[in-house]
RODO-2510 file (C-alpha; in nm, 4 decimals, decimal comma):
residues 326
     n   res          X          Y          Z
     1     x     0,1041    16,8246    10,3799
     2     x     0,3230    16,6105    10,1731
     3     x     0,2184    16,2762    10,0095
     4     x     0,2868    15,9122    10,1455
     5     x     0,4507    15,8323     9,7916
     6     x     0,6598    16,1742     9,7913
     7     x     1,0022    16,1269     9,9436
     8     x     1,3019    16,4061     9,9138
     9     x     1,6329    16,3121     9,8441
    10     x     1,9750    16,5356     9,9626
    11     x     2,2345    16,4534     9,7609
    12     x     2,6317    16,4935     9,9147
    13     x     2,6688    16,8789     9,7311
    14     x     2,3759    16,9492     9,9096
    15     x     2,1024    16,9985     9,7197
    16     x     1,7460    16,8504     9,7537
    17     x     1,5216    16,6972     9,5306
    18     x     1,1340    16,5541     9,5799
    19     x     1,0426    16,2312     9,3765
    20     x     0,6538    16,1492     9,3835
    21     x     0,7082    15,7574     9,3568
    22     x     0,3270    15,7424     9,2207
    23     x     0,4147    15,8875     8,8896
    24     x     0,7132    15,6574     8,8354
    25     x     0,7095    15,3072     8,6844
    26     x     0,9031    14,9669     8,8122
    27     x     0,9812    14,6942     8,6495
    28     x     1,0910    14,3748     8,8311
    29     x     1,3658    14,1940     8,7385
    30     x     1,4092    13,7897     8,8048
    31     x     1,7944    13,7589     8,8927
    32     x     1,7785    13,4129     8,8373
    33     x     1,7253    13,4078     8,4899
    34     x     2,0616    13,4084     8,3080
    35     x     2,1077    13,5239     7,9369
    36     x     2,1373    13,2976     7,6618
    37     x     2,4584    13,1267     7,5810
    38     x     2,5948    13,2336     7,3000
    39     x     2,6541    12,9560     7,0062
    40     x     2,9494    12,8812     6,8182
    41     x     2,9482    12,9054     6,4717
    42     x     3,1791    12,7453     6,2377
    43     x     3,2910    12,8280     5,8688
    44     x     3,1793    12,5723     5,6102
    45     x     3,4729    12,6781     5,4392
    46     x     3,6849    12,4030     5,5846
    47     x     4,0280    12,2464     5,3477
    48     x     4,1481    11,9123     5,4319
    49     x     4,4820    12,0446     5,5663
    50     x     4,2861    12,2654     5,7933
    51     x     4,0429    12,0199     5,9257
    52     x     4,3656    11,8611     5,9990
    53     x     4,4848    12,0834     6,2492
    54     x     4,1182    12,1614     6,3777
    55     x     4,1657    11,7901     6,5109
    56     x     4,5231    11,8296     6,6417
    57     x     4,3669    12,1750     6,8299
    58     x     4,1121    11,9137     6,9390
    59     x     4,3207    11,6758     7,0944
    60     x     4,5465    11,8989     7,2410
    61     x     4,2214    12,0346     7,4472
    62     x     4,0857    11,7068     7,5125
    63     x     4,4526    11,6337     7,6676
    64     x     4,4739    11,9623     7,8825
    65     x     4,0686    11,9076     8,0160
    66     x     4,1925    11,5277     8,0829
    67     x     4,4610    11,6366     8,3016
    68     x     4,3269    11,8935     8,4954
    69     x     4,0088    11,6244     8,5546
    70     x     4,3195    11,4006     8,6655
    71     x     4,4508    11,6376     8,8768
    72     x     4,0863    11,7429     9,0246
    73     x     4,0317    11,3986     9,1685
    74     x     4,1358    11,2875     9,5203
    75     x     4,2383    10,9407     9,3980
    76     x     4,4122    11,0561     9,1044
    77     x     4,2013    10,8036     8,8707
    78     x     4,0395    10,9317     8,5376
    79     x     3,7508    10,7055     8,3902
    80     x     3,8094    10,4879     8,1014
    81     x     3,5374    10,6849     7,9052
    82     x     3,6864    11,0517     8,0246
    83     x     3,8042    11,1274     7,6408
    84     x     3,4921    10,9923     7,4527
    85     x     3,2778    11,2248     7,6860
    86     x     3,5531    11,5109     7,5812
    87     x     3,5585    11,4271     7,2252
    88     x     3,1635    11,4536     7,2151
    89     x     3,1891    11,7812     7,4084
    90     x     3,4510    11,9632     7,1781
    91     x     3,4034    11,7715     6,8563
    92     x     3,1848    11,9937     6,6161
    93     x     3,2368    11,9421     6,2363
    94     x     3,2036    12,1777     6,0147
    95     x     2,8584    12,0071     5,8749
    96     x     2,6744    12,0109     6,1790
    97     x     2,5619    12,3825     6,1360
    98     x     2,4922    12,4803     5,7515
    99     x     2,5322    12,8023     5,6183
   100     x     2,2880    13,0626     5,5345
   101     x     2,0458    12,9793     5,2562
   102     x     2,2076    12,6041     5,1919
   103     x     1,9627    12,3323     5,1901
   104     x     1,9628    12,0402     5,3903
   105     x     2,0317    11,7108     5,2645
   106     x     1,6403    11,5854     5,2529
   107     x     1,5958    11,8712     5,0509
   108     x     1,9223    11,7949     4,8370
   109     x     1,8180    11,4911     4,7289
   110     x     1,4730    11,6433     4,5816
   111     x     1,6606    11,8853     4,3916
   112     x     1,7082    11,7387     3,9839
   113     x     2,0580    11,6731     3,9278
   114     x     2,2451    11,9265     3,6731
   115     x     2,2837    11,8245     3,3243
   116     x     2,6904    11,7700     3,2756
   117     x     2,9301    12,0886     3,2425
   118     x     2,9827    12,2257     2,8855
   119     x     3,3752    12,2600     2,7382
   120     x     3,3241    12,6675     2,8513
   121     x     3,2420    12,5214     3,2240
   122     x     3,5153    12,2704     3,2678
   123     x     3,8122    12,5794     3,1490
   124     x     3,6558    12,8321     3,3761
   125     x     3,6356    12,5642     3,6544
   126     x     3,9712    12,5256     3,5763
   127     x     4,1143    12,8265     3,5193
   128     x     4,0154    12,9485     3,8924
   129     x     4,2962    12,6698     4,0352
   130     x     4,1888    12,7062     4,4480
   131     x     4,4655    12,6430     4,6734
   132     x     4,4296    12,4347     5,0021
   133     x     4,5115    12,5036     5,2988
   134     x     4,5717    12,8946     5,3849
   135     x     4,7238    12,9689     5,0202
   136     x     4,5257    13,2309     4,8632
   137     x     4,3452    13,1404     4,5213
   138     x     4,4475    13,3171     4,1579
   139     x     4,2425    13,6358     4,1538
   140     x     4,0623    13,6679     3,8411
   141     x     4,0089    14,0330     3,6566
   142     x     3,6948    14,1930     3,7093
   143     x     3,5543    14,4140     3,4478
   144     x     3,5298    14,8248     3,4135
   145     x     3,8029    14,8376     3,5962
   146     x     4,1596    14,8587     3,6211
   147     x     4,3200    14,5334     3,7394
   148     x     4,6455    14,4279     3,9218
   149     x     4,9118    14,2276     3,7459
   150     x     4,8620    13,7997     3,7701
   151     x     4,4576    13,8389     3,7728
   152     x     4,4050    13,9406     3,3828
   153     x     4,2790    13,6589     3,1388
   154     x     4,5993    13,5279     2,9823
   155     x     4,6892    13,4667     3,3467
   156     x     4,4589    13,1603     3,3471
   157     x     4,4538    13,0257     2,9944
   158     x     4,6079    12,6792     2,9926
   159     x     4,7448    12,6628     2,6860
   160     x     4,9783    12,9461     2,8262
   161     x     5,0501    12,8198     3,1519
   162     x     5,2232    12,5080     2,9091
   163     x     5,2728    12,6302     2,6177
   164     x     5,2871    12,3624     2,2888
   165     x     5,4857    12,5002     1,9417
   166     x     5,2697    12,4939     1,6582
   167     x     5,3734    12,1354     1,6292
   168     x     5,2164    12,0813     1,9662
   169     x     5,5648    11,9805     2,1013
   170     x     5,6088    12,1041     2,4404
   171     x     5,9375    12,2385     2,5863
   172     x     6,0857    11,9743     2,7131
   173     x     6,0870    11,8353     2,3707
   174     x     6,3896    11,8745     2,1503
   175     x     6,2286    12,0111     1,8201
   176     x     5,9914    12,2611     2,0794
   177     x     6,0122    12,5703     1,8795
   178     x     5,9913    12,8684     2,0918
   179     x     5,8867    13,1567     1,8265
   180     x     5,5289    12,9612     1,7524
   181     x     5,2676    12,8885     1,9803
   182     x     4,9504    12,6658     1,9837
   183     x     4,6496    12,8382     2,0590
   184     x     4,3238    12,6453     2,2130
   185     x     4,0498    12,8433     2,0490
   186     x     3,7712    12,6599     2,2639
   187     x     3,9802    12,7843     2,5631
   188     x     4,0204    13,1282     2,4752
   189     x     3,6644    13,1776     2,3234
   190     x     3,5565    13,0543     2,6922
   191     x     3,7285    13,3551     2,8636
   192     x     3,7673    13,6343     2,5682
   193     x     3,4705    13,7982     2,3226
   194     x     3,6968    13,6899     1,9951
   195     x     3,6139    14,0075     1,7860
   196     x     3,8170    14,0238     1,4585
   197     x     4,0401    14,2087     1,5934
   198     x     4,0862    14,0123     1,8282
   199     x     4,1188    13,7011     1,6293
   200     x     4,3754    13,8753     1,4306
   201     x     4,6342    13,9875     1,7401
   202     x     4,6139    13,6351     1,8473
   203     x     4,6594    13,5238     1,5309
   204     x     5,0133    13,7217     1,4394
   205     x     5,1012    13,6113     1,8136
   206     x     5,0820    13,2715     1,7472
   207     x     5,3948    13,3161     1,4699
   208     x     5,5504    13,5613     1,6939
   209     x     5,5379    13,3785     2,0584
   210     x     5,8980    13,5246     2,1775
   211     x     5,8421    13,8547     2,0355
   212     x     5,6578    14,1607     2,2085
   213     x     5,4246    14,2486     1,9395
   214     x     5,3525    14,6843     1,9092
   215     x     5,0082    14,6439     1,7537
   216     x     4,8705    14,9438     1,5451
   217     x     4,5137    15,0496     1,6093
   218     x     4,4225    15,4172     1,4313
   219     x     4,7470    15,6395     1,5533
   220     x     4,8363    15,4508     1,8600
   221     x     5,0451    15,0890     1,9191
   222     x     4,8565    14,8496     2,1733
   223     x     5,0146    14,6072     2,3545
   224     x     4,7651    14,2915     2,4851
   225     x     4,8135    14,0196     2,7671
   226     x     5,1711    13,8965     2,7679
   227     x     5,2714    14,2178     2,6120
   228     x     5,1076    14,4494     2,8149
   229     x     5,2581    14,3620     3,1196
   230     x     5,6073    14,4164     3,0047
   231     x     5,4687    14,7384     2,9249
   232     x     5,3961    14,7569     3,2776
   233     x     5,6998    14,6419     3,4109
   234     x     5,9317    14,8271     3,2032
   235     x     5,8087    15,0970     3,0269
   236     x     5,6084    15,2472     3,3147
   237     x     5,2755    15,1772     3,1383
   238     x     4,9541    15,1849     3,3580
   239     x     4,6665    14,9233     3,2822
   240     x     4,3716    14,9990     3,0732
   241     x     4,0327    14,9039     3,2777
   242     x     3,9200    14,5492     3,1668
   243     x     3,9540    14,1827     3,2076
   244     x     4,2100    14,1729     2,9486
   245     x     4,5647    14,3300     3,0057
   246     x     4,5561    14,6111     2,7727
   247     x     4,8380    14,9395     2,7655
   248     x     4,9667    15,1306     2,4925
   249     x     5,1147    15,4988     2,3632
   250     x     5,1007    15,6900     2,0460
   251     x     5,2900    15,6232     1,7277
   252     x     5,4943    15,9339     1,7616
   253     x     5,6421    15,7864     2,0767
   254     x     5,7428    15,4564     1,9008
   255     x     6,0719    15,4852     1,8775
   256     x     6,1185    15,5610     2,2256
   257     x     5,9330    15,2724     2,4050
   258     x     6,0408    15,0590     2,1128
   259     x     6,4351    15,1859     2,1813
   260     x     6,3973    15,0516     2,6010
   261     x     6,2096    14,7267     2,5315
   262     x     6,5205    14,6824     2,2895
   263     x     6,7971    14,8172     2,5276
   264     x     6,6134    14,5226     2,7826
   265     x     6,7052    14,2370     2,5836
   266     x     6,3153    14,1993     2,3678
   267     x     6,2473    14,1367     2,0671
   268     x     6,0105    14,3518     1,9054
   269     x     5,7423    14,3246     1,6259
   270     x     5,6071    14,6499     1,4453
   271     x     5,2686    14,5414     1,3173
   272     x     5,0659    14,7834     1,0776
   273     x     4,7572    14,8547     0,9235
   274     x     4,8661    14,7541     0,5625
   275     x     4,4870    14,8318     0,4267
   276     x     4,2693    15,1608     0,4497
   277     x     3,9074    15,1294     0,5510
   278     x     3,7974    15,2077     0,1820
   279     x     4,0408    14,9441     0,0512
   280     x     3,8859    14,6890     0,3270
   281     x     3,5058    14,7563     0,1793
   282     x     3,6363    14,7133    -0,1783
   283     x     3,7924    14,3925    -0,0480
   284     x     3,4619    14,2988     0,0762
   285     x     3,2300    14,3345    -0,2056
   286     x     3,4720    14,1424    -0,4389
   287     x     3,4973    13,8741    -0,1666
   288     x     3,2902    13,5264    -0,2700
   289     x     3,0531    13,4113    -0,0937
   290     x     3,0770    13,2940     0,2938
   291     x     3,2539    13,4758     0,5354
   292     x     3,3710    13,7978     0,4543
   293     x     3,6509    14,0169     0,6372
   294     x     3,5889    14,2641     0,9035
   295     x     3,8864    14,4317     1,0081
   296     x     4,1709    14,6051     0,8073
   297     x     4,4496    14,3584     0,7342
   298     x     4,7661    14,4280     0,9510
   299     x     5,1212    14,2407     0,9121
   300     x     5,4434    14,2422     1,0776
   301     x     5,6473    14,5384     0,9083
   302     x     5,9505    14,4818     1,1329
   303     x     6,1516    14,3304     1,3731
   304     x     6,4171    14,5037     1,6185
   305     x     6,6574    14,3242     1,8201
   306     x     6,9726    14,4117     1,9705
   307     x     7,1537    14,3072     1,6582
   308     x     6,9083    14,4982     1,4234
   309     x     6,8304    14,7890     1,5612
   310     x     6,7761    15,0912     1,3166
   311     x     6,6304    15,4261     1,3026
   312     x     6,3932    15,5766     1,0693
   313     x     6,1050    15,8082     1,0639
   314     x     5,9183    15,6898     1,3198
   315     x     6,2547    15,7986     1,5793
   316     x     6,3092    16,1067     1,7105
   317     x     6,5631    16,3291     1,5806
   318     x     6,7717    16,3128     1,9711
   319     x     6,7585    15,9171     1,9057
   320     x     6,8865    15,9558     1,5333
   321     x     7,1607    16,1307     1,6252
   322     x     7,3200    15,8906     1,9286
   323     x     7,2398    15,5795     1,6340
   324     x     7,4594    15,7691     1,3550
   325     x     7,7538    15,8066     1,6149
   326     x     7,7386    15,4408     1,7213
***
């Protein structure tokens, strides 16, 4: 005899099927609860000229719910205070609902004020230049890897973005001279570890602002900032990984790349080790006292430019040959 809670079930492809309702569980369900409303949330990430059309958006909805409340009535009368209700309804700034982990201004005013920004702050401040609006801010390098053009450091150093001569004139001025260049050390010590090395390429570039300087390091030529993306652009180079724009080739293929910066209207600096290690430790031990020298001194050897272009020993023999029939 079956069960009071067993009840059999034929389904339309005609099979049959027994449920024993004791062994199954119910849960009731209240249908008049409805779910939660979901809440807006709003970017504190707000720019003036956005906030500006946030409020035309605004009106333009407090406008359309005005009309249709116009059109909704039988007498075809809005109240006086129709839009201040609206306004409250649709008006949420972009302080009203703070952003994860920011504190609250009770708790702001506990917190001890910051001691003032340093001359390394202010630059890097700076240097970042945000745009408003929907304009997309200055990407800055990020290190160990390789980097796109317009985000390495010489991209936001000042005293590159308006350059001064070594007379500080500027460019507009008449006596600007274009081949020198005024370097802000507090700047550049702010964004770049000044090794000797360092120190030193910035050092020849300062004399040599309009020329692409081909900077000797063991047996290859380096090319830095400025320089390194013309490598880029025109000799095919590929950035080295690093905040600082960095390419370069071996010295057998100097006269090569040296021939097509050239041929594309650059002037261009050899620079050379004009020391050996040994000779830089001998220069060291008879140096007095203070600071001493750490790197191997280096000067411009040469200059090619349209007008001066030579061959030697550092061109191939293919290249030789097409200069001694010109």
């Amino acid at each position: 005899m079956a069960k009071k809670s067993e009840f059999s079930l034929l389904y339309d492809d005609g099979e049959m099927e027994t449920l024993d309702l004791s062994l199954e569980t119910f849960k009731i369900i209240n249908q008049s609860e409805e779910p939660p409303k979901k809440r807006r949330r709003i970017i504190d990430e707000l720019s003036e000229e956005v906030e500006e059309e946030e409020k035309c958006y605004e009106n333009d909805k407090i406008s359309v719910a005005a009309s249709s409340m116009k059109d909704s009535h039988e007498n075809n009368e809005v109240p006086e205070n129709a839009n201040e209700k609206l306004k409250k309804s649709f008006k949420v700034t972009a302080h009203e609902i703070p952003e994860r982990g920011s504190t609250s201004r009770t708790e702001e005013k506990n917190i001890p004020k910051k001691a003032g920004k340093t001359k390394c702050q202010s630059h890097l401040d700076s240097s970042k230049r945000k745009k408003t609006g929907f304009e997309l801010e200055v990407p800055y390098a990020i290190d160990r890897q390789a980097n796109p053009a317009g985000s390495h450091i010489h991209n936001h150093l000042k005293f590159l973005l308006n350059p001064k001569d070594i007379q500080n004139f500027t460019k507009d001025h008449p006596r600007y001279d274009c081949h020198t260049l005024k370097i802000d050390w507090v700047e550049l010590k702010c964004h770049q570890n000044l090794s000797p090395g360092v120190e030193q390429w910035w050092r020849i570039k300062a004399q040599y602002f309009d020329t692409v300087l081909l900077f000797k390091t063991g047996k290859f030529y380096e090319m830095f900032h400025m320089d390194a993306d013309l490598g880029v652009q025109i000799l095919d180079f590929c950035y080295m990984k690093g905040k600082v724009a960095h390419a370069g080739f071996p010295e057998i293929s100097y006269g090569v790349f040296a021939n097509r910066l050239v041929q594309a209207g650059y002037k261009v600096a050899r620079v050379e080790q004009t020391e050996t290690v040994d000779e830089l430790q001998l220069r060291k031990k008879h140096a007095k006292s203070g600071s001493k020298p750490q790197v191997v001194n280096r000067e411009v050897c040469s200059i090619l430019t349209l007008g001066t272009r030579t061959f030697c020993y550092l061109d191939n023999s293919i290249e030789a040959n097409i200069g001694g029939s010109n």
